[in-house]
C-alpha positions as CSV (number, residue, x, y, z in Angstrom):
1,X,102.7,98.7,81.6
2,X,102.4,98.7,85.6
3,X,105.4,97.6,87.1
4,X,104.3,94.2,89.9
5,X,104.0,95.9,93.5
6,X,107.1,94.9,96.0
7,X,105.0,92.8,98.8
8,X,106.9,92.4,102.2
9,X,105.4,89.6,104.2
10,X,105.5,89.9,107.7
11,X,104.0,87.6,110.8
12,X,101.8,89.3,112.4
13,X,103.3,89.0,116.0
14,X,105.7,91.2,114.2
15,X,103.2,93.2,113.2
16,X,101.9,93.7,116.6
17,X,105.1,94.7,118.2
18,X,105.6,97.6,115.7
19,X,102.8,98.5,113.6
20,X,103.5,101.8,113.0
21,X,106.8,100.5,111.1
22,X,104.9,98.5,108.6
23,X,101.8,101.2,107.8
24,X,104.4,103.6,107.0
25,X,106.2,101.1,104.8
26,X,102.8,100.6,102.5
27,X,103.2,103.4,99.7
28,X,102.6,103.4,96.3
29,X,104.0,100.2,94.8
30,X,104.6,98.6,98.1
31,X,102.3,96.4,99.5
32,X,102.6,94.7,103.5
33,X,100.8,91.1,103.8
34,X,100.7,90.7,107.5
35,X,100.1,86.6,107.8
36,X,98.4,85.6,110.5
37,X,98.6,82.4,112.6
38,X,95.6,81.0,111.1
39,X,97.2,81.0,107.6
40,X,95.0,84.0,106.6
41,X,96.4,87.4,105.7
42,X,95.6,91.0,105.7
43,X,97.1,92.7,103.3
44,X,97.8,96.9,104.0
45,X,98.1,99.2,101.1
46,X,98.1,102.5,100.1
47,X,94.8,104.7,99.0
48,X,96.2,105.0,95.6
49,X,97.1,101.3,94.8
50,X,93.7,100.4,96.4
51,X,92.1,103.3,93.7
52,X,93.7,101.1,91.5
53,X,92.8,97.7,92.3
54,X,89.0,98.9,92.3
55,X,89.4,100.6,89.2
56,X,91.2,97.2,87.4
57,X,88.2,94.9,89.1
58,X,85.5,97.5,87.6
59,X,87.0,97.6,83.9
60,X,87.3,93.4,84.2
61,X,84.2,93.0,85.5
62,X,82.2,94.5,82.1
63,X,82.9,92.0,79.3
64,X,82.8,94.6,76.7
65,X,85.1,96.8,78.7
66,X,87.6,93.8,79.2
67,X,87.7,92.6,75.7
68,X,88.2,96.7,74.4
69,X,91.4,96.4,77.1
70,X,92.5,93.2,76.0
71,X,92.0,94.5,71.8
72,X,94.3,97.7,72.7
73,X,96.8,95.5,74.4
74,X,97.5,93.6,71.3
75,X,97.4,96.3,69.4
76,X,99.9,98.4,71.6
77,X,102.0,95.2,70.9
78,X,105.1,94.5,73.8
79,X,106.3,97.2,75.3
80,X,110.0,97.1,76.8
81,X,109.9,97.8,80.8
């Protein structure tokens, strides 16, 4: 099972003053939520954990697709991480 992605949050005056420092920071299981001062946030990511956010939303998105995941999940049973 996919281990939960490590999000740093960061303001985005901070993000202003050293962007570079943040983009290089968002690999593959790391995610940077830049929060901006209206209370919104942009979230940076890499390429391959956006492949895989897209891919997720298009398997959950087809009800037969979703309930085939959720049938081999119980099957699989719990799995030790």
């Amino acid at each position: 099972m996919a281990t939960e992605p490590e999000i740093m949050k960061v303001s985005s005056d901070e993000f202003d003053k050293h962007p570079e420092r943040y983009r290089v920071q968002a690999t593959p299981g790391h995610i940077v939520q830049v929060i901006e001062p209206s209370g919104g946030t942009t979230v940076i990511m890499s390429e391959q954990d956006f492949e895989g956010y897209k891919a997720t939303i298009e398997l959950l998105s087809n009800p037969h697709d979703a309930q085939a995941l959720k049938d081999a999940l119980a099957e699989a049973g719990p799995t030790a991480e």
